[in-house]
ZADREN-598874 format. One record per residue (C-alpha): x, y, z; residue number from 0; residue in one letter. Coordinates in pm, 1 decimal, decimal comma, always signed. Each point is the difference from the previous one (the first is absolute). Layout:
BEGIN
<site <X; Y; Z>; NUM; "A">
...
# end
This chain:
BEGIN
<site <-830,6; +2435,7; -827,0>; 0; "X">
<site <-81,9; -85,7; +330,4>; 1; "X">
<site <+174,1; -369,2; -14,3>; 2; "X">
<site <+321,8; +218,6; -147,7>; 3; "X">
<site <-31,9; +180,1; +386,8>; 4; "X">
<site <-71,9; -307,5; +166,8>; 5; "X">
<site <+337,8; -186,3; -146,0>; 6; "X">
<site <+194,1; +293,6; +1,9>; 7; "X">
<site <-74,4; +40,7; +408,5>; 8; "X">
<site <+73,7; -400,5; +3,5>; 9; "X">
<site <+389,6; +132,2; -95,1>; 10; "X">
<site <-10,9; +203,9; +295,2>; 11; "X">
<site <-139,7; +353,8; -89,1>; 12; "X">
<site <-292,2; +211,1; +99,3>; 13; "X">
<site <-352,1; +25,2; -165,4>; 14; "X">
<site <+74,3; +357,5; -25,2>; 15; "X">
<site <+368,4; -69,9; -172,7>; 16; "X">
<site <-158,5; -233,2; -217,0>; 17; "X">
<site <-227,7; +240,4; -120,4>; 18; "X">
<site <+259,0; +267,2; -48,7>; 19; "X">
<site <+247,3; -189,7; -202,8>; 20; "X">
<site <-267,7; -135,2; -241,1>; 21; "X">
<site <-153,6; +327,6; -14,4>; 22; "X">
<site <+371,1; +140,4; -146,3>; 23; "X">
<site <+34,7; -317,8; -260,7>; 24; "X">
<site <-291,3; +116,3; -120,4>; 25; "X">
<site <+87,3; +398,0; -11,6>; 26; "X">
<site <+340,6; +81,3; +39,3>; 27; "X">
<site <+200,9; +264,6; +115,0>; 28; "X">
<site <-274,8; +179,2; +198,4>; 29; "X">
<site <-48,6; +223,5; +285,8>; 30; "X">
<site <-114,6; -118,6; +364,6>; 31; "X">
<site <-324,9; +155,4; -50,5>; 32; "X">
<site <-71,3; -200,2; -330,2>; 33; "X">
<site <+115,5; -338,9; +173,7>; 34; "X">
<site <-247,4; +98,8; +245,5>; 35; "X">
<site <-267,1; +54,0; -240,9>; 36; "X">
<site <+35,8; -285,5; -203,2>; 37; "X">
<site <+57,4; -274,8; +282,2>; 38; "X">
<site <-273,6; +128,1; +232,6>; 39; "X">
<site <+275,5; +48,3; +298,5>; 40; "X">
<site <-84,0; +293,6; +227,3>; 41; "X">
<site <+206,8; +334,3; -87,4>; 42; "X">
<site <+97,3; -26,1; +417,9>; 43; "X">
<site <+182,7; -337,2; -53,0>; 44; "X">
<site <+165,1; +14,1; -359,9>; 45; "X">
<site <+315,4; +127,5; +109,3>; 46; "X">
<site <+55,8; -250,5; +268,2>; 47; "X">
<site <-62,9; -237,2; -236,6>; 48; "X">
<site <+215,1; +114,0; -309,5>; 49; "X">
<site <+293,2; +32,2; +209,4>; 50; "X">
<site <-81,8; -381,7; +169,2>; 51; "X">
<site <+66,2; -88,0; -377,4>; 52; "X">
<site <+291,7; +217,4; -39,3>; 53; "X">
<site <+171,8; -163,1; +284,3>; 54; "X">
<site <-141,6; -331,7; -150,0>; 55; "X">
<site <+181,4; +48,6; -287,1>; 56; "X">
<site <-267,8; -26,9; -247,0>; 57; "X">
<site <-68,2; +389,0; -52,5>; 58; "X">
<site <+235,2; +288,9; -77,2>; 59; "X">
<site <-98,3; +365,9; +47,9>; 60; "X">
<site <+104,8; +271,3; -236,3>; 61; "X">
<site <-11,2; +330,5; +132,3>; 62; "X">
<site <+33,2; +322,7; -246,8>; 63; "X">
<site <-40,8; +318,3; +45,8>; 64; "X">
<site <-363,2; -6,1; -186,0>; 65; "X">
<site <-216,8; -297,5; +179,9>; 66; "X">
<site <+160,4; -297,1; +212,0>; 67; "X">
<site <-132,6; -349,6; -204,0>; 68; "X">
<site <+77,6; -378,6; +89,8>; 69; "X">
<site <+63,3; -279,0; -210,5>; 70; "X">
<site <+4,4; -372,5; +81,4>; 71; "X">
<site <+248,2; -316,2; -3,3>; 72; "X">
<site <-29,5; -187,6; -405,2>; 73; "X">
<site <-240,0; -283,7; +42,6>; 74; "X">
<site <+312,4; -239,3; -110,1>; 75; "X">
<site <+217,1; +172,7; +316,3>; 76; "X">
<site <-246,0; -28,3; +163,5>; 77; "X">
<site <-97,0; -320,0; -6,3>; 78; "X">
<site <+362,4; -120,1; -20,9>; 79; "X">
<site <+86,9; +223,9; +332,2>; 80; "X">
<site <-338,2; -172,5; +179,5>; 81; "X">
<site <+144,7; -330,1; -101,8>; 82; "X">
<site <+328,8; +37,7; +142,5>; 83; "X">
<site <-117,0; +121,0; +304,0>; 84; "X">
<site <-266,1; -302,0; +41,4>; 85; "X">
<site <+272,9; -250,6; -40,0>; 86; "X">
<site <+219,6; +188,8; +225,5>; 87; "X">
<site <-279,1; +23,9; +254,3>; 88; "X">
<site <-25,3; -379,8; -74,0>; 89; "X">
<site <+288,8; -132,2; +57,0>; 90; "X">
<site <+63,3; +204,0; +316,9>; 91; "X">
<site <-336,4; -148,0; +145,7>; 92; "X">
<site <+85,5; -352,9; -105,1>; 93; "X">
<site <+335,7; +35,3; +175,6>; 94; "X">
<site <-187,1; +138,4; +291,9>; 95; "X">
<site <-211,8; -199,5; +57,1>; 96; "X">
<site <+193,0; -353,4; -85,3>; 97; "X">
<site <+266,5; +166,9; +311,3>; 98; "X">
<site <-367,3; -0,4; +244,6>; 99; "X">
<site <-99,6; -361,6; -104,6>; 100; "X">
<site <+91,1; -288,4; +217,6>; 101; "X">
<site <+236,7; -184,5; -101,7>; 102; "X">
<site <+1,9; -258,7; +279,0>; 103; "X">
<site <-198,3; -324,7; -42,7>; 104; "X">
<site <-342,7; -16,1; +130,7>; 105; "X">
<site <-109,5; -228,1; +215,1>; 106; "X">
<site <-401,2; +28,6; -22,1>; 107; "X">
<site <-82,3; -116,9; -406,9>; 108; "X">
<site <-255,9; +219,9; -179,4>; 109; "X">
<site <-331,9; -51,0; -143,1>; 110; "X">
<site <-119,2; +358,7; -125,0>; 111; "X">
<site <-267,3; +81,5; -177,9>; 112; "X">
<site <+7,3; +230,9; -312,6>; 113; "X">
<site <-275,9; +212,5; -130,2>; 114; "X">
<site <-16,4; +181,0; -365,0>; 115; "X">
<site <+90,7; -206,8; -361,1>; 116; "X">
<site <+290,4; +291,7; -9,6>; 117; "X">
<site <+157,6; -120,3; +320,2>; 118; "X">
<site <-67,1; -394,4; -38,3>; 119; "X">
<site <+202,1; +20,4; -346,9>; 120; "X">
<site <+293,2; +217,6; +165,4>; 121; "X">
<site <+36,3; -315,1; +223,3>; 122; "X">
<site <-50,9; -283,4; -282,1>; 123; "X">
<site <+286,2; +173,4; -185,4>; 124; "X">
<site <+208,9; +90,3; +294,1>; 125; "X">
<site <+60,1; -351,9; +124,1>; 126; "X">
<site <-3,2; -121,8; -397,3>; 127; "X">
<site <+286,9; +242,1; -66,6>; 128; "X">
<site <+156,2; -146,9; +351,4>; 129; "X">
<site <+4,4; -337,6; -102,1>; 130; "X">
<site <+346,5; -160,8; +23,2>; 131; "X">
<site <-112,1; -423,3; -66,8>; 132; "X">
<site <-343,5; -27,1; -84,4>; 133; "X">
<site <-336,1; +100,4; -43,3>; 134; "X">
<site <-321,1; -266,3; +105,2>; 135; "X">
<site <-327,1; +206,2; -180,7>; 136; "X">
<site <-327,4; -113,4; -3,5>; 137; "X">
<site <-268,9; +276,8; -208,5>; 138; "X">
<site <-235,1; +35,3; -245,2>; 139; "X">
<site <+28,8; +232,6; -303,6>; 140; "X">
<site <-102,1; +324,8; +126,2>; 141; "X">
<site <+291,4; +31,3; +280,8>; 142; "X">
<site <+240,6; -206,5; -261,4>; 143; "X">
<site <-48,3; +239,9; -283,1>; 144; "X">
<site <+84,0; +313,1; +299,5>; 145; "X">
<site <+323,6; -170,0; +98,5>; 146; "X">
<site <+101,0; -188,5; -338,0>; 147; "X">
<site <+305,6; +280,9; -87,3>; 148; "X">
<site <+140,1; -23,2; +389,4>; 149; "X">
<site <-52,2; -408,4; -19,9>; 150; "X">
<site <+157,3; -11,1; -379,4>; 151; "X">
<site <+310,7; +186,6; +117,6>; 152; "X">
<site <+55,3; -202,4; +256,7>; 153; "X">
<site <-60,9; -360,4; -173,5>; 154; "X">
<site <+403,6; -50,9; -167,9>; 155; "X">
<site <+153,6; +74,7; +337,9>; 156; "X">
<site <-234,5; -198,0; +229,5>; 157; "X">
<site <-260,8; -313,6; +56,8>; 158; "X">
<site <-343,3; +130,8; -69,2>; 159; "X">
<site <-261,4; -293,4; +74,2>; 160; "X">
<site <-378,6; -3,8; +105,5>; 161; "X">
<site <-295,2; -13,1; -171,8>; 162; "X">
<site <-222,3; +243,3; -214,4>; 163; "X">
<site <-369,6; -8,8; -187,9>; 164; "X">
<site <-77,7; +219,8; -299,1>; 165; "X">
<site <+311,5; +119,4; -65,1>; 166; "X">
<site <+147,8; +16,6; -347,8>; 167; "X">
<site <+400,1; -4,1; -62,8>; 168; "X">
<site <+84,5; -123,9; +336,3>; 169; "X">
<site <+365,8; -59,9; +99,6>; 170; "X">
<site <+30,6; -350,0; -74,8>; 171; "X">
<site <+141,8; -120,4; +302,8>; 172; "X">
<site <-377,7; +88,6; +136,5>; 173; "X">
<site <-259,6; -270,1; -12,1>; 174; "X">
<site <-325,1; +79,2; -158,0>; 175; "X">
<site <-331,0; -78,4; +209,6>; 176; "X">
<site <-246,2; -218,9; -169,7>; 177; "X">
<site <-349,4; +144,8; -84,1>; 178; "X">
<site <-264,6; -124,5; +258,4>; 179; "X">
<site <-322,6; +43,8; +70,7>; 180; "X">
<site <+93,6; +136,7; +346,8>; 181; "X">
<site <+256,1; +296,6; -180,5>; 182; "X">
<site <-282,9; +107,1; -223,2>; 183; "X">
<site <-290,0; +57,5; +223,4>; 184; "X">
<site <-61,6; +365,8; +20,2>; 185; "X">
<site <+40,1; -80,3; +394,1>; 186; "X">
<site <+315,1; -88,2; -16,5>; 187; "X">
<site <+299,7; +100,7; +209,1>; 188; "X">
<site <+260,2; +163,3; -187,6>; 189; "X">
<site <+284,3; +2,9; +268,4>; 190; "X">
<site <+356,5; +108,4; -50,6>; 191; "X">
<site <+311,1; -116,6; +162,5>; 192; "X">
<site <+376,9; +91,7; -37,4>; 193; "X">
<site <+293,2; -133,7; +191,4>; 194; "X">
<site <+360,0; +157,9; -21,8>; 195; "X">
<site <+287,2; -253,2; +98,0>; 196; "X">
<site <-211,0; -166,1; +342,8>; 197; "X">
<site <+30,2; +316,8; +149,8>; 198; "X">
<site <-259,6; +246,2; -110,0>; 199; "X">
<site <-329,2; -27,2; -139,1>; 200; "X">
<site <-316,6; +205,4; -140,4>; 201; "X">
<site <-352,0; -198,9; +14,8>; 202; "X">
<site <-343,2; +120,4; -44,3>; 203; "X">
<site <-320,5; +15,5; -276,9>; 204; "X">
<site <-37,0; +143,0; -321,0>; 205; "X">
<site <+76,8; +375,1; +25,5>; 206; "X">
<site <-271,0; +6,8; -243,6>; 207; "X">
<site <-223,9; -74,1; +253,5>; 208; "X">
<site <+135,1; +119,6; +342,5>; 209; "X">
<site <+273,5; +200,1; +23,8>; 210; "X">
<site <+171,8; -188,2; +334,1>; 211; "X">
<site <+284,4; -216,6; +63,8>; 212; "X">
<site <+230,6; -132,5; +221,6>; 213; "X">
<site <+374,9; +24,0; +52,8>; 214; "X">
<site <+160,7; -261,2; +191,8>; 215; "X">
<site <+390,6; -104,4; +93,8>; 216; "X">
<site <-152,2; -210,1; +224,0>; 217; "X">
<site <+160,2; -365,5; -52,2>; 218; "X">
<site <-369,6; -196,3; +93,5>; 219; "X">
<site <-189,5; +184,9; -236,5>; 220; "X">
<site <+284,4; -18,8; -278,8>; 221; "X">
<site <+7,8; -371,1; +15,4>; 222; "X">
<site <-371,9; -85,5; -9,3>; 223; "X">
<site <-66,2; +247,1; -290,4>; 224; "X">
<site <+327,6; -134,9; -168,6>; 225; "X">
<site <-138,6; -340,7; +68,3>; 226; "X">
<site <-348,7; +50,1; -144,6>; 227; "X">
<site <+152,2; +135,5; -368,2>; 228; "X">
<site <+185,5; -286,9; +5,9>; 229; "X">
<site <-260,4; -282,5; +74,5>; 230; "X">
<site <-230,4; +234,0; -260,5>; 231; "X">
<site <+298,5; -27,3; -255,8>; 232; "X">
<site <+6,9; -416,4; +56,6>; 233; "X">
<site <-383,7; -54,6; +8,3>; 234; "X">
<site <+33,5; +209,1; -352,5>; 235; "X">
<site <+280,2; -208,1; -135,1>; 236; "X">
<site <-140,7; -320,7; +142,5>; 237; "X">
<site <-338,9; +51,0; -164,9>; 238; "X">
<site <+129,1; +120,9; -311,1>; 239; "X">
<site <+209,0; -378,0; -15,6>; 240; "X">
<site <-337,6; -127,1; +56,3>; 241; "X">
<site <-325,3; -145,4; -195,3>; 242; "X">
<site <-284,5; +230,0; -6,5>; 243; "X">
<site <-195,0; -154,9; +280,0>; 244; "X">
<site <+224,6; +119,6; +258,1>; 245; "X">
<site <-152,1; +365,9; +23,3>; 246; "X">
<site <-361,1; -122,8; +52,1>; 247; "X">
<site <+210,0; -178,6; +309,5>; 248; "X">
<site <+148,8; +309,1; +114,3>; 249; "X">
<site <-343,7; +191,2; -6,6>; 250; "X">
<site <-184,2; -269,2; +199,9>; 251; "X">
<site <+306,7; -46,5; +253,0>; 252; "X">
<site <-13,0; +418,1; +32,9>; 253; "X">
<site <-388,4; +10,0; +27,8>; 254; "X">
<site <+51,4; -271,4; +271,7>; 255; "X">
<site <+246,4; +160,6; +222,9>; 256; "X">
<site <-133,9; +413,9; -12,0>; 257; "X">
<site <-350,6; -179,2; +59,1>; 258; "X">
<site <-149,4; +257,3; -276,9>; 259; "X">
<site <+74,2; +21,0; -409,2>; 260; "X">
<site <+259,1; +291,5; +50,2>; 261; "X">
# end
């Protein structure tokens, strides 16, 4: 009952509205005094509240000459009614506040950090759905499989390229990475990287393990992130056009430079 309250307030109404309107779907036609009763609002504040539904629009209050009883909205009105107004309420805040945003170029690029899986995603999608040429991607399977409906509607109108590891079904125009000893160690970095059109771009680790990452419009950072899914995508291709002994090269050149086994 109490999440009922809680998403009922989230559409804008009072704990002690919420109460009172599921307290008449559940008895009908009833008197002030029983709302009170079965709701657990105070006798003192039941009026103030029925008639903040009454103007609401989602009680109406039938008065006879016997008793004065309330009844309450259809769930189906309702809901429709609460749906209307959200959208209207939408649409005038997204005109609102599109009018407020800047619309002149900035001079100063950004590198911003985000915080939360929920707000990481909202930016992976918004600059997917954004996309006019191309998309450069560079992930594993855990942020592929998150973004695979926003990348899949996007791959017949534009060039999706990069690089992926564990990922079944991928759009074919993506490479697949080879399996490595380095990819499979439990210490691994699973980073993420997605670049909309040169312009924008959303980088950071697993959201599996730490939810942080970084926006960035910034050209410099663009270009060297760009540039490292691309040499990753030709050291893949190359090696795969190559005999086996060339990955026991690549492990001993890589334990070389880091100056560790990493």
């Amino acid at each position: 009952m109490q999440k009922i309250i809680e998403l009922l307030k989230n559409t804008g109404y009072t704990q002690y509205e919420s109460k009172a309107y599921i307290a008449l779907l559940q008895n009908s036609d009833v008197t002030a005094y029983q709302i009170s009763k079965d709701s657990g609002i105070p006798r003192a504040r039941i009026y103030d509240v029925l008639t903040s539904l009454i103007t609401k629009g989602i009680v109406s209050k039938n008065e006879s000459t016997a008793k004065t009883t309330y009844k309450p909205l259809p769930v189906d009105v309702f809901l429709q009614k609460t749906t209307t107004a959200w959208e209207e309420d939408f649409r005038n805040l997204s005109q609102s506040l599109k009018e407020l945003e800047v619309k002149t170029p900035r001079e100063e690029k950004t590198v911003m950090v985000l915080h939360e899986e929920e707000a990481i995603l909202s930016y992976c999608q918004t600059i997917i759905q954004s996309a006019k040429s191309k998309i450069i991607l560079s992930m594993w399977n855990d942020m592929y499989d998150r973004l695979r409906p926003f990348l899949e509607a996007r791959s017949d109108e534009l060039a999706i390229h990069g690089i992926t590891l564990h990922v079944e079904d991928v759009i074919p125009t993506v490479d697949t990475h080879r399996i490595t000893y380095f990819t499979e160690r439990p210490t691994s970095s699973r980073w993420f990287i997605v670049s909309v059109d040169s312009e924008k771009l959303v980088y950071g680790p697993s959201i599996d393990e730490q939810s942080t990452a970084f926006f960035t419009d910034d050209p410099v950072h663009i270009r060297l992130l760009e540039d490292y899914v691309w040499h990753d995508v030709l050291v893949n291709r190359l090696i795969n056009r190559s005999d086996n002994h060339v990955e026991e090269w690549v492990k001993e050149q890589r334990a070389t430079f880091f100056l560790d086994e990493r």
